[in-house]
Structure formats: structure tokens, C-alpha cells
PDB file of N, CA, C and O in Angstrom:
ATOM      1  N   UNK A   1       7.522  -7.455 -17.608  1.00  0.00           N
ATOM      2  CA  UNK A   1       7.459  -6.682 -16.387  1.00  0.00           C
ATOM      3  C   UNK A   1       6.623  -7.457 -15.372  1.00  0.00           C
ATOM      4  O   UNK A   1       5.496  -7.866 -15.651  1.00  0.00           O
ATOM      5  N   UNK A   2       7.423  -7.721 -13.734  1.00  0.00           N
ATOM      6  CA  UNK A   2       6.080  -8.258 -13.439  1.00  0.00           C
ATOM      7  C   UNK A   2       6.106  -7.092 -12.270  1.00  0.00           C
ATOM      8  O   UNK A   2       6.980  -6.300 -11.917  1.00  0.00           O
ATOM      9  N   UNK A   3       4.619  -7.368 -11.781  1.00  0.00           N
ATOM     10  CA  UNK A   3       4.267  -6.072 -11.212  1.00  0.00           C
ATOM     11  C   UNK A   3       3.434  -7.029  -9.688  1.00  0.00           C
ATOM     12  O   UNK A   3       2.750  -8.053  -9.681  1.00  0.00           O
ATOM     13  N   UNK A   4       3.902  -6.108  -8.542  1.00  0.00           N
ATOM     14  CA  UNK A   4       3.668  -6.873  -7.309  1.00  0.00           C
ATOM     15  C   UNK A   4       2.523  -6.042  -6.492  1.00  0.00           C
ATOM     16  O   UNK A   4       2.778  -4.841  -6.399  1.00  0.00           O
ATOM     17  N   UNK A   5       1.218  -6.502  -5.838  1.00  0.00           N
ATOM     18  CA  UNK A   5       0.373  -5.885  -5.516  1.00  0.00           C
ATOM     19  C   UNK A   5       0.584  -5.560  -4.189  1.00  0.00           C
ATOM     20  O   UNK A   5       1.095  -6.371  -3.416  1.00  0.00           O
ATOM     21  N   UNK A   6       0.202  -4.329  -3.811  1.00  0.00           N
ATOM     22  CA  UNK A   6      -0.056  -3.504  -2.632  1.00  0.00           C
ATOM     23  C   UNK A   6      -1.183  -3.631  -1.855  1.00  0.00           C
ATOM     24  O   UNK A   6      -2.069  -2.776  -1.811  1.00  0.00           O
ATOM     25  N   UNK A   7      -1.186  -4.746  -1.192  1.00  0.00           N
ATOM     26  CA  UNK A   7      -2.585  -5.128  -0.347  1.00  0.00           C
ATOM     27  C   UNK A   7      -2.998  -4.658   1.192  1.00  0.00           C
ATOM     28  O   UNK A   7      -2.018  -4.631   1.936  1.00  0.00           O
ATOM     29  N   UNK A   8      -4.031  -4.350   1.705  1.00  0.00           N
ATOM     30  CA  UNK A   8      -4.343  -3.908   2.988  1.00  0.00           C
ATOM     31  C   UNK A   8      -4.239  -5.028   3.370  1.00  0.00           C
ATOM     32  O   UNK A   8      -4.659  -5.956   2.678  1.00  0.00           O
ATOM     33  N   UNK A   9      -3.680  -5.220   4.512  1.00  0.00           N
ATOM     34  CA  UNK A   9      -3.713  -6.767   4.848  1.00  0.00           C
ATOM     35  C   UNK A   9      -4.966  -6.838   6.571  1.00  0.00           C
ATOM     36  O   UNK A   9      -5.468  -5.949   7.259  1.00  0.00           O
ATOM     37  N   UNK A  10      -5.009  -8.372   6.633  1.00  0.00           N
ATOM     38  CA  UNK A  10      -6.153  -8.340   7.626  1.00  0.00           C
ATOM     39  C   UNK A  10      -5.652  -7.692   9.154  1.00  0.00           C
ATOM     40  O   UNK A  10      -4.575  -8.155   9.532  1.00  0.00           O
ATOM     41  N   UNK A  11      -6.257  -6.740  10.024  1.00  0.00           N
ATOM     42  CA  UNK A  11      -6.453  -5.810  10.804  1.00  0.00           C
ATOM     43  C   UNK A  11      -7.214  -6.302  12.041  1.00  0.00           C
ATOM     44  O   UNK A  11      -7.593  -5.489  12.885  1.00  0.00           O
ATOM     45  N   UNK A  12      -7.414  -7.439  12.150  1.00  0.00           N
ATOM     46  CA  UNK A  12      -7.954  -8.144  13.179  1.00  0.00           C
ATOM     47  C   UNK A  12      -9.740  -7.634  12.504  1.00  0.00           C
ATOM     48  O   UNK A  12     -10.067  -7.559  11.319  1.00  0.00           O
ATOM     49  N   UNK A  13     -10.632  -7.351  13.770  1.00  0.00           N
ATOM     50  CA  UNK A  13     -11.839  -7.158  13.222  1.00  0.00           C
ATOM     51  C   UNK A  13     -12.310  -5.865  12.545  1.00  0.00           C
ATOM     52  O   UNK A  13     -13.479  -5.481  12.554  1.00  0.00           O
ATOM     53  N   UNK A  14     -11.345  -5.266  11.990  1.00  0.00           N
ATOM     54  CA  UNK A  14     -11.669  -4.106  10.909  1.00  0.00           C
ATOM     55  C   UNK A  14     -12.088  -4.533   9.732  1.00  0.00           C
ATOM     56  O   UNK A  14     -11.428  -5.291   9.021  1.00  0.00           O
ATOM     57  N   UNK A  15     -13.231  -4.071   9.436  1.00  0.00           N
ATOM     58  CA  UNK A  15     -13.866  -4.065   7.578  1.00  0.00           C
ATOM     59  C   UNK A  15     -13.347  -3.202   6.893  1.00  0.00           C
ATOM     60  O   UNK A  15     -13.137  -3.484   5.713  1.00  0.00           O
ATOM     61  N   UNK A  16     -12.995  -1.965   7.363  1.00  0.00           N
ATOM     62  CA  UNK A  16     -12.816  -1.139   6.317  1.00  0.00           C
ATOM     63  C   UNK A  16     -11.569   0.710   7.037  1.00  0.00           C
ATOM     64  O   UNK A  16     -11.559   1.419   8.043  1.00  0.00           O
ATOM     65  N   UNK A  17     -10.722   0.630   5.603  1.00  0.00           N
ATOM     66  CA  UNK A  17      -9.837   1.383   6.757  1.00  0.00           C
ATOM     67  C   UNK A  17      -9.634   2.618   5.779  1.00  0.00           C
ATOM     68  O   UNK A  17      -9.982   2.292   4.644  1.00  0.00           O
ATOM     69  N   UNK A  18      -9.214   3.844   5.842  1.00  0.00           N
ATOM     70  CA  UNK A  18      -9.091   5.316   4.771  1.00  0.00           C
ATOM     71  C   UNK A  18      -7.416   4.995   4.887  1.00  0.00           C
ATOM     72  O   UNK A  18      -6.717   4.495   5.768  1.00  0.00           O
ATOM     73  N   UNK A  19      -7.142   5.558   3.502  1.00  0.00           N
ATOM     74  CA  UNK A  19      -6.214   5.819   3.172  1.00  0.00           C
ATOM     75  C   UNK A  19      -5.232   7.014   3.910  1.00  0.00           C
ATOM     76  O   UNK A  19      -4.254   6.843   3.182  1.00  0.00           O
ATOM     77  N   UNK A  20      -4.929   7.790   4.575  1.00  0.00           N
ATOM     78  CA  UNK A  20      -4.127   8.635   5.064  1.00  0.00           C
ATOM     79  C   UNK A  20      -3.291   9.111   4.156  1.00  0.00           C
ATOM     80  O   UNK A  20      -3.649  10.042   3.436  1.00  0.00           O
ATOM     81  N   UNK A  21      -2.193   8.616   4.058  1.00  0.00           N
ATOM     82  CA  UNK A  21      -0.915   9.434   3.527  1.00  0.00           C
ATOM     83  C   UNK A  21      -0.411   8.431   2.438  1.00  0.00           C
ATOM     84  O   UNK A  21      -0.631   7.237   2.646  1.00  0.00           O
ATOM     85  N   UNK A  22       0.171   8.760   1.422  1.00  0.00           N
ATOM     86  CA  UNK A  22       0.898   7.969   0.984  1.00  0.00           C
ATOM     87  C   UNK A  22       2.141   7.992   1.279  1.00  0.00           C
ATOM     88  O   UNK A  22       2.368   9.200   1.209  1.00  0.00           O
ATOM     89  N   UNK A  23       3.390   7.358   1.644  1.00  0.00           N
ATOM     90  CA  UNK A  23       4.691   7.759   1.745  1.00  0.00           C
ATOM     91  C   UNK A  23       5.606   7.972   0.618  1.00  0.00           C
ATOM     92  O   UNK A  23       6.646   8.627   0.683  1.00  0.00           O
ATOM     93  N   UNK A  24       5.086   7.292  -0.560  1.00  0.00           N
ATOM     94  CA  UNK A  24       6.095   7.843  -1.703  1.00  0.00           C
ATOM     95  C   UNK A  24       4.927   7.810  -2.673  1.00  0.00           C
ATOM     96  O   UNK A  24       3.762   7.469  -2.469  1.00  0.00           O
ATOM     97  N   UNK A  25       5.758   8.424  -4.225  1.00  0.00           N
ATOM     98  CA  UNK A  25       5.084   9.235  -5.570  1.00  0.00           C
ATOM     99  C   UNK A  25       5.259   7.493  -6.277  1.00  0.00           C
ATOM    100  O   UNK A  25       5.977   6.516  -6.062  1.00  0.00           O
ATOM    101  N   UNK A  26       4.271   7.811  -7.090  1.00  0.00           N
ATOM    102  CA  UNK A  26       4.617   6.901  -8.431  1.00  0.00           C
ATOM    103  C   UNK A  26       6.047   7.229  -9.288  1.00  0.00           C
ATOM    104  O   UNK A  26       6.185   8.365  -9.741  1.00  0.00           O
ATOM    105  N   UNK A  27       6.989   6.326  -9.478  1.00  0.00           N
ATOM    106  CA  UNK A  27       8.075   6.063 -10.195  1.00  0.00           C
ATOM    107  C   UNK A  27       9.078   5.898  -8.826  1.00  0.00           C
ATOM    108  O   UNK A  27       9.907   5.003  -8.991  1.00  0.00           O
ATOM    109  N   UNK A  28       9.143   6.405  -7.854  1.00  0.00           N
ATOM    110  CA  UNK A  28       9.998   6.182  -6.585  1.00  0.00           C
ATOM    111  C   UNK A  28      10.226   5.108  -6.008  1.00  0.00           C
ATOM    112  O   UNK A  28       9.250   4.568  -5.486  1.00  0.00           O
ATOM    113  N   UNK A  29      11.456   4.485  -5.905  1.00  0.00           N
ATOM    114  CA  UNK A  29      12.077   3.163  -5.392  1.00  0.00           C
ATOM    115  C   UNK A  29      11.622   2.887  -4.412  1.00  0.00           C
ATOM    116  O   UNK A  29      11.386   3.779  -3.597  1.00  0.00           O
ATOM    117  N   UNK A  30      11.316   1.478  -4.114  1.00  0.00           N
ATOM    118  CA  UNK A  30      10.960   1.394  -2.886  1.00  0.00           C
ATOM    119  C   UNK A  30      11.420  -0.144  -2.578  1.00  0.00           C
ATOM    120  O   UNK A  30      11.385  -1.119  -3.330  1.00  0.00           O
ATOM    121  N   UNK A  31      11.895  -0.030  -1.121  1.00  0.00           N
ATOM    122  CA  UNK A  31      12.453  -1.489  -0.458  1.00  0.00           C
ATOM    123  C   UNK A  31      11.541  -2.417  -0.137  1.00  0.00           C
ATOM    124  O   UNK A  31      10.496  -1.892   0.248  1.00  0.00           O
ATOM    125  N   UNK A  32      11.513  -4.090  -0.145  1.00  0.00           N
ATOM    126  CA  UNK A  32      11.017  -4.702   0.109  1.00  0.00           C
ATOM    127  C   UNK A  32      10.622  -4.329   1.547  1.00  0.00           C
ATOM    128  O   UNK A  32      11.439  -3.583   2.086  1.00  0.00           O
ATOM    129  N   UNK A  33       9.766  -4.606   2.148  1.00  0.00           N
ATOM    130  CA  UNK A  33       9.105  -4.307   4.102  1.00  0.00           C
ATOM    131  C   UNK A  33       9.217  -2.751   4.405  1.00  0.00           C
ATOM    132  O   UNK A  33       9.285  -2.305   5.550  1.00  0.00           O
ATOM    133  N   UNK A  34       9.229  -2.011   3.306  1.00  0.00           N
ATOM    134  CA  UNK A  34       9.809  -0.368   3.728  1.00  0.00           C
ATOM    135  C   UNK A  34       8.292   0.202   3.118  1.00  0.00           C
ATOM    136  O   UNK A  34       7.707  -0.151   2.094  1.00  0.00           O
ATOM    137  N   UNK A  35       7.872   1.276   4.207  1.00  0.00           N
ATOM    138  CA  UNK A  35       6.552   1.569   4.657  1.00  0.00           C
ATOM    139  C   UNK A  35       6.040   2.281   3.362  1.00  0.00           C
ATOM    140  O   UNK A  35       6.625   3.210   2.804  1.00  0.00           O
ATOM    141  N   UNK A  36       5.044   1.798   3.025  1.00  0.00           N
ATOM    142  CA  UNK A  36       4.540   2.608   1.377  1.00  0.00           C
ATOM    143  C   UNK A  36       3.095   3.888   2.044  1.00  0.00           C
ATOM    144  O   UNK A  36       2.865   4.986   1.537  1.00  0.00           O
ATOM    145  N   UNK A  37       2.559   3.444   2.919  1.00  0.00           N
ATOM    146  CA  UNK A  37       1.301   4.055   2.800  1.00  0.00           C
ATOM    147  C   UNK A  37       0.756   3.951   4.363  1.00  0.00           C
ATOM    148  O   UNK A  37       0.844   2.957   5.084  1.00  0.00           O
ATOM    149  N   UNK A  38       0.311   4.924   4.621  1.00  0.00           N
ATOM    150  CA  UNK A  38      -0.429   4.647   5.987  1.00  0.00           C
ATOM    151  C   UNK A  38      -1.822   5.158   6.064  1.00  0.00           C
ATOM    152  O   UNK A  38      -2.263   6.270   5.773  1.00  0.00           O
ATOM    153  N   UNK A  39      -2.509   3.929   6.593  1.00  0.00           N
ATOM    154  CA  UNK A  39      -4.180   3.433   6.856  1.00  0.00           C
ATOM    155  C   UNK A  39      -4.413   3.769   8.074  1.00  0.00           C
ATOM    156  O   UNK A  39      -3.547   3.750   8.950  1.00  0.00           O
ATOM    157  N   UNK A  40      -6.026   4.229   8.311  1.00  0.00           N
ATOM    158  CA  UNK A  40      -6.466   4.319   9.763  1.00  0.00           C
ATOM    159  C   UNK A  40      -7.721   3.598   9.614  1.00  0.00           C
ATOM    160  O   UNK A  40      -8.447   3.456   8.630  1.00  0.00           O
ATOM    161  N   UNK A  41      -7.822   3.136  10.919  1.00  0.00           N
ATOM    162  CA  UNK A  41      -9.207   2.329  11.384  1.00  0.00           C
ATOM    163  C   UNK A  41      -9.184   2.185  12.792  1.00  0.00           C
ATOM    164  O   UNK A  41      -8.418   1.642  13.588  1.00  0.00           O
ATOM    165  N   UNK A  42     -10.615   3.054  12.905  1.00  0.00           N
ATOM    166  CA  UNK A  42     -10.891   2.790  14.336  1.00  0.00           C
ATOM    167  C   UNK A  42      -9.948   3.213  15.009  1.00  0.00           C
ATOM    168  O   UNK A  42      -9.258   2.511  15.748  1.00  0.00           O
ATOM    169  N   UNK A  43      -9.738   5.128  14.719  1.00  0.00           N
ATOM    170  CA  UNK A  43      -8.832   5.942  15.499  1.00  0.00           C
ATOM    171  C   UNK A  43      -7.012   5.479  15.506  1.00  0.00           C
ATOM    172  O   UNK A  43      -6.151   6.097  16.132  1.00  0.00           O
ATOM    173  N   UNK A  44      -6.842   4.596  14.882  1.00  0.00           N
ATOM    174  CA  UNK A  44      -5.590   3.873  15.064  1.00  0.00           C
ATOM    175  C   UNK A  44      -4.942   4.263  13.579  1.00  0.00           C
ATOM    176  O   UNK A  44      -5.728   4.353  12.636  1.00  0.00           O
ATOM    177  N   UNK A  45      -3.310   4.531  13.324  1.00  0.00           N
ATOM    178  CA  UNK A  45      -2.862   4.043  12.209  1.00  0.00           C
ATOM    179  C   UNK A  45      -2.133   3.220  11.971  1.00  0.00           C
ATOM    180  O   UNK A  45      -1.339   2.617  12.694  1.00  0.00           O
ATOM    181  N   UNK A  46      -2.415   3.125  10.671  1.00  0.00           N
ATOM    182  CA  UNK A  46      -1.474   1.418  10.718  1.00  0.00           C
ATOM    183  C   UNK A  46      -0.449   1.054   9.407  1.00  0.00           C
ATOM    184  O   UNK A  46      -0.962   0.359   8.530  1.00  0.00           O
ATOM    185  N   UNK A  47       0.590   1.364   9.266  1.00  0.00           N
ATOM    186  CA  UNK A  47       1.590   1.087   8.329  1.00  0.00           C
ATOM    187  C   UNK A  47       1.209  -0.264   6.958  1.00  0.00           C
ATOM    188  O   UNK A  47       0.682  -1.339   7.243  1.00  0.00           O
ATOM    189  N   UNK A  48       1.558   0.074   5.748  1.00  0.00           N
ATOM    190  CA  UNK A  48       1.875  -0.904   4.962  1.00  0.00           C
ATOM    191  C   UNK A  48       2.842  -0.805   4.469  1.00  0.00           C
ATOM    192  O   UNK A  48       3.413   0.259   4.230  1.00  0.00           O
ATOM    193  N   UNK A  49       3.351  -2.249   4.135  1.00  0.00           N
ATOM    194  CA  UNK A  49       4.678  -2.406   3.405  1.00  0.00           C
ATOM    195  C   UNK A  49       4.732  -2.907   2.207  1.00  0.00           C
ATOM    196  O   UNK A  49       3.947  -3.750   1.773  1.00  0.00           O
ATOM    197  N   UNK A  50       5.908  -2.286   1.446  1.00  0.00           N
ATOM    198  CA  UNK A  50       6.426  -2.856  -0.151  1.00  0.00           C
ATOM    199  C   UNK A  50       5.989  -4.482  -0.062  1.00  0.00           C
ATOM    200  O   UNK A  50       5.893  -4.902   1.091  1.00  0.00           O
ATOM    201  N   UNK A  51       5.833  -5.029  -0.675  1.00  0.00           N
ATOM    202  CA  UNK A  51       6.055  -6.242  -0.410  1.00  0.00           C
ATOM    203  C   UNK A  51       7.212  -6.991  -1.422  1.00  0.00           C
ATOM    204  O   UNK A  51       7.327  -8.216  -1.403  1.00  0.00           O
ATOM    205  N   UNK A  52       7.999  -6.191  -2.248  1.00  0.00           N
ATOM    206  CA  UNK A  52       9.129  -6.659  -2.731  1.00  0.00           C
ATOM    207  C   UNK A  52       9.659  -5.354  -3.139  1.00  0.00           C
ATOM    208  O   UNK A  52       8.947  -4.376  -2.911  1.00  0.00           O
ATOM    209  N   UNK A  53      11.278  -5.110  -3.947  1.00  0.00           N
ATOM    210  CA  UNK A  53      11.901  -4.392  -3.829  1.00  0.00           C
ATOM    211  C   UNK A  53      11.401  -3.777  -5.035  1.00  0.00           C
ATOM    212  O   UNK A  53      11.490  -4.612  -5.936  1.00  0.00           O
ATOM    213  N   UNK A  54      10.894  -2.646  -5.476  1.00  0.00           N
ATOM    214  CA  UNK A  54      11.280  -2.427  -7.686  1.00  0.00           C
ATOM    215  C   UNK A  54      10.519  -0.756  -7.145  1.00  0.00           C
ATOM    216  O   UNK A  54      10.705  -0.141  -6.095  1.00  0.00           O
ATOM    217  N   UNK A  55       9.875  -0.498  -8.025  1.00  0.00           N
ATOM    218  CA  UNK A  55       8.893   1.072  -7.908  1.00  0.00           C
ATOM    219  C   UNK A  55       7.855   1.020  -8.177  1.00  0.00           C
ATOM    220  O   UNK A  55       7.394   0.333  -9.089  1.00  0.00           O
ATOM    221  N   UNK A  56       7.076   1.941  -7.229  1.00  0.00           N
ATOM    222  CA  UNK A  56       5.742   2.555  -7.061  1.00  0.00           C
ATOM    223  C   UNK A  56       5.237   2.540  -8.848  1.00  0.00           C
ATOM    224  O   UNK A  56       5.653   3.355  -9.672  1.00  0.00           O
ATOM    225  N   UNK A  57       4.704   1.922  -9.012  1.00  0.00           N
ATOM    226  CA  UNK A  57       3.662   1.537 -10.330  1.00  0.00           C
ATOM    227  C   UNK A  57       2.580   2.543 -10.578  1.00  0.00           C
ATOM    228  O   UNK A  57       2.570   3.513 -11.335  1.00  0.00           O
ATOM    229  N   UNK A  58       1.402   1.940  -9.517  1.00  0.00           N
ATOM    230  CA  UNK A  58       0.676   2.395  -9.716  1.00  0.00           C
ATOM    231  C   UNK A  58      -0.175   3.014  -8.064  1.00  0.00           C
ATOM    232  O   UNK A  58       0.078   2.336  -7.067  1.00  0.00           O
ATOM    233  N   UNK A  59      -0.938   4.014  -7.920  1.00  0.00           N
ATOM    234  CA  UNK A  59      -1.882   4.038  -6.527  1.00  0.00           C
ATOM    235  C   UNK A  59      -3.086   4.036  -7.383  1.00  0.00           C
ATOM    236  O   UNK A  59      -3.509   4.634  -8.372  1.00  0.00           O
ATOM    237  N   UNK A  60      -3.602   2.723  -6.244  1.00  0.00           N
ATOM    238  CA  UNK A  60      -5.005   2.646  -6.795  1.00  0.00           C
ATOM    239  C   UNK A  60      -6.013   3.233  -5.793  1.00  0.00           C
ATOM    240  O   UNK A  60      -7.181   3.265  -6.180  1.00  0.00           O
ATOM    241  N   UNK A  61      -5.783   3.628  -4.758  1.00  0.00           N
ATOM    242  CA  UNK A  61      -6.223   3.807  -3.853  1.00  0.00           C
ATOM    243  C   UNK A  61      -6.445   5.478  -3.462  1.00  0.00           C
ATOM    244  O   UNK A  61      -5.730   5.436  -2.461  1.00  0.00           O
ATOM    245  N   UNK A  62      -6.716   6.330  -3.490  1.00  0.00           N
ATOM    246  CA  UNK A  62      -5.508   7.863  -3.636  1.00  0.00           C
ATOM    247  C   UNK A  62      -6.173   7.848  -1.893  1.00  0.00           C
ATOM    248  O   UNK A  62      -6.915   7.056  -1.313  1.00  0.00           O
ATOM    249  N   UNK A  63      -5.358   9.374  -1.373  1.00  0.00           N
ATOM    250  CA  UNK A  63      -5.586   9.468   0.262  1.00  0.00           C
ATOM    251  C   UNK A  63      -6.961  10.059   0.120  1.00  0.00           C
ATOM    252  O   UNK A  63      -7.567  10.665  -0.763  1.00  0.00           O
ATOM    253  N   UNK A  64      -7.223   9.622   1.400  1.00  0.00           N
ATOM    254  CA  UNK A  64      -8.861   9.931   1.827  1.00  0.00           C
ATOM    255  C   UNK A  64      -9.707   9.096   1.185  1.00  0.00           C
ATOM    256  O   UNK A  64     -10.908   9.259   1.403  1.00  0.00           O
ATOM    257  N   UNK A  65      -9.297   8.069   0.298  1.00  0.00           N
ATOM    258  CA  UNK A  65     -10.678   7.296   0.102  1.00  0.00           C
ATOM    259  C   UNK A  65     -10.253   5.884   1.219  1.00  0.00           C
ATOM    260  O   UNK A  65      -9.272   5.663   1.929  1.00  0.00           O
ATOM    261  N   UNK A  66     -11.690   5.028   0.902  1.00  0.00           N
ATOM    262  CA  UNK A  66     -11.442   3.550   1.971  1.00  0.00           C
ATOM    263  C   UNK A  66     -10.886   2.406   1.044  1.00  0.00           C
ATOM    264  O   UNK A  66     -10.312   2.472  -0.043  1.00  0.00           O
ATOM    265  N   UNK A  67     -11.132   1.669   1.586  1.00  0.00           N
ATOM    266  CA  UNK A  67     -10.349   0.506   1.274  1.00  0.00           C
ATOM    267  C   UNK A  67     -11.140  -0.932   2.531  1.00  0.00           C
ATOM    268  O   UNK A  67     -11.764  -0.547   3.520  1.00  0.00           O
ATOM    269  N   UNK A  68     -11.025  -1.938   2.348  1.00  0.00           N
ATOM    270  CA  UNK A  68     -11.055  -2.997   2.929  1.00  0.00           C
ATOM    271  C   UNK A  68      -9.860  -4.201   3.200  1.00  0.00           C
ATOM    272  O   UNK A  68      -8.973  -4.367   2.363  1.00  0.00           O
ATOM    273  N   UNK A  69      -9.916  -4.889   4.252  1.00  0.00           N
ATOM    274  CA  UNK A  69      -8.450  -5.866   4.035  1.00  0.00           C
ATOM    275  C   UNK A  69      -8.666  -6.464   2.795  1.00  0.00           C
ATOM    276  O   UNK A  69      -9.790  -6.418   2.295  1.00  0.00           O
ATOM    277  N   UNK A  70      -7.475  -7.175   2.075  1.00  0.00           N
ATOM    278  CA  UNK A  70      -7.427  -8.407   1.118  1.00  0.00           C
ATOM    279  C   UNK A  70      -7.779  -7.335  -0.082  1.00  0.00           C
ATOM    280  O   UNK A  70      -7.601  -7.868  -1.177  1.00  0.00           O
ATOM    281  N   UNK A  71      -8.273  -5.838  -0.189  1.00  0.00           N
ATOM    282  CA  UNK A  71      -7.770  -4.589  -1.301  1.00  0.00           C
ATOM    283  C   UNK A  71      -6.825  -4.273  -1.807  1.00  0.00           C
ATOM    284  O   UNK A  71      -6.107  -3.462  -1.221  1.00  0.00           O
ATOM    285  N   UNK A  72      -6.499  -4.702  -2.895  1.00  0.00           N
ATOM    286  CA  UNK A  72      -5.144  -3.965  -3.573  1.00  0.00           C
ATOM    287  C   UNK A  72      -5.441  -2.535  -4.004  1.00  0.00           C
ATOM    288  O   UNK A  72      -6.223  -1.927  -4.735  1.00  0.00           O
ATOM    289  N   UNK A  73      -4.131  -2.241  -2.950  1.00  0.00           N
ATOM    290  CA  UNK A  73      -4.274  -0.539  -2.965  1.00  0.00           C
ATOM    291  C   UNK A  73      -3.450   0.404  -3.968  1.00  0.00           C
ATOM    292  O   UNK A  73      -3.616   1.577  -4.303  1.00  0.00           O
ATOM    293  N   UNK A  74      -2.450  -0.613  -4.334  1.00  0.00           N
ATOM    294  CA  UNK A  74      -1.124  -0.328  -5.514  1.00  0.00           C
ATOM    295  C   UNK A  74      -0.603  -1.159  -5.549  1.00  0.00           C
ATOM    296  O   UNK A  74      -0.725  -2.125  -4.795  1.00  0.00           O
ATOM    297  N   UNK A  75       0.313  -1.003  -6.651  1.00  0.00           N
ATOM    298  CA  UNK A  75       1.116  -1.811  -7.408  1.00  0.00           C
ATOM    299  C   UNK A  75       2.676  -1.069  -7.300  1.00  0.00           C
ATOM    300  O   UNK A  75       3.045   0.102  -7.218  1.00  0.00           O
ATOM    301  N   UNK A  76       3.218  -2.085  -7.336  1.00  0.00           N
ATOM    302  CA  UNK A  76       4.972  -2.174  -7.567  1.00  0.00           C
ATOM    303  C   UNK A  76       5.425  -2.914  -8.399  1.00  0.00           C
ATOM    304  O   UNK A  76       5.232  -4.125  -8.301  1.00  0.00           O
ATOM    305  N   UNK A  77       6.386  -2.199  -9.779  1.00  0.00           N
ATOM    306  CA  UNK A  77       6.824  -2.979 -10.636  1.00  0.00           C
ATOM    307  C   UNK A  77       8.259  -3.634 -10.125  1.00  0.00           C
ATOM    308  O   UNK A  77       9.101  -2.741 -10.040  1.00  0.00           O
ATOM    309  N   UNK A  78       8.741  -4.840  -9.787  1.00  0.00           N
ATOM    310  CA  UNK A  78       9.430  -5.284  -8.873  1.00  0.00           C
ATOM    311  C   UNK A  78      10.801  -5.008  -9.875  1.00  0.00           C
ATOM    312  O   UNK A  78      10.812  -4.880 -11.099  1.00  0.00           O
ATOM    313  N   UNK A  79      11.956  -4.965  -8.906  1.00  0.00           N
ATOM    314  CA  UNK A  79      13.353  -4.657  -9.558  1.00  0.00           C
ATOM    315  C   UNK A  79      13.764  -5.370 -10.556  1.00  0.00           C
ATOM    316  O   UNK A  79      13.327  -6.510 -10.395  1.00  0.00           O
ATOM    317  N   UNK A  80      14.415  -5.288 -11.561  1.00  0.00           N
ATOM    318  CA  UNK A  80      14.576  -6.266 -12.511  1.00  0.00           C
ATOM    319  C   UNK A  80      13.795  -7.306 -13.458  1.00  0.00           C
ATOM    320  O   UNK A  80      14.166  -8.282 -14.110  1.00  0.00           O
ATOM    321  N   UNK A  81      12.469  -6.634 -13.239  1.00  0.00           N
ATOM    322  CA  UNK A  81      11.042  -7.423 -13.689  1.00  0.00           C
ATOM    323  C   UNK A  81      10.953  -6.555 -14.550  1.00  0.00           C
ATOM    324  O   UNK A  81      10.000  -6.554 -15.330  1.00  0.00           O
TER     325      UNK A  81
END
């Protein structure tokens, strides 16, 4: 199985951003660039994406807690892995 990480990625000068919403459950398909989770920082929200095609693994992150860029927030076990 290989399994693909769910990272906050860098935000310009943000340290640290809350989790909001998740957009999908653990076991639910999800598309490569197709929006998994949405972050706020500094009044703003800000989309993340699958970063390959397979299913929601794991949330490591749950809503309402923080996070920092370069954080793996979840995991995706990628299609056919």
C-alpha cells in the first residue's frame, strides 16, 4: 500500500493555520488537485488539495485544531497502491 501525505503547504508569511472543515470522511475517494480540507489564517481561507488520486486514509489533523505549513495533516492511500 503506498500511502500519500496531506500537507499544509507554505502560505506566504503564515506560521500557523486551524483546521476548518474537512471536505470528505475517511474511506471516501478522492481526485488528484480535488479540495480535501479547508484552513484559515489570518481571517482568510484557504483550500487544500489531494495530492494524488486513491482514499482518505487517515485525518491527522481533526477541525478546530492548528497546524503549521510543511504539517502533514492526512494521508491518502493512493489508487491502486
Amino acid at each position: 500500500m503506498q500511502v500519500a501525505d496531506i500537507v499544509v503547504p507554505p502560505l506566504g508569511d503564515v506560521e500557523e493555520v486551524k483546521v476548518v472543515r474537512w471536505l470528505h470522511d475517511v474511506g471516501d475517494e478522492v481526485q488528484a488537485g480535488e479540495a480535501v480540507a479547508e484552513v484559515e489564517a489570518e481571517k482568510a481561507t484557504f483550500v487544500i488539495e489531494a495530492p494524488v488520486h486513491g482514499r482518505l486514509f487517515a485525518i491527522l489533523v481533526p477541525e478546530g485544531r492548528t497546524a503549521a505549513p510543511g504539517d502533514v495533516i492526512g494521508k491518502i492511500e493512493e489508487e491502486g497502491g
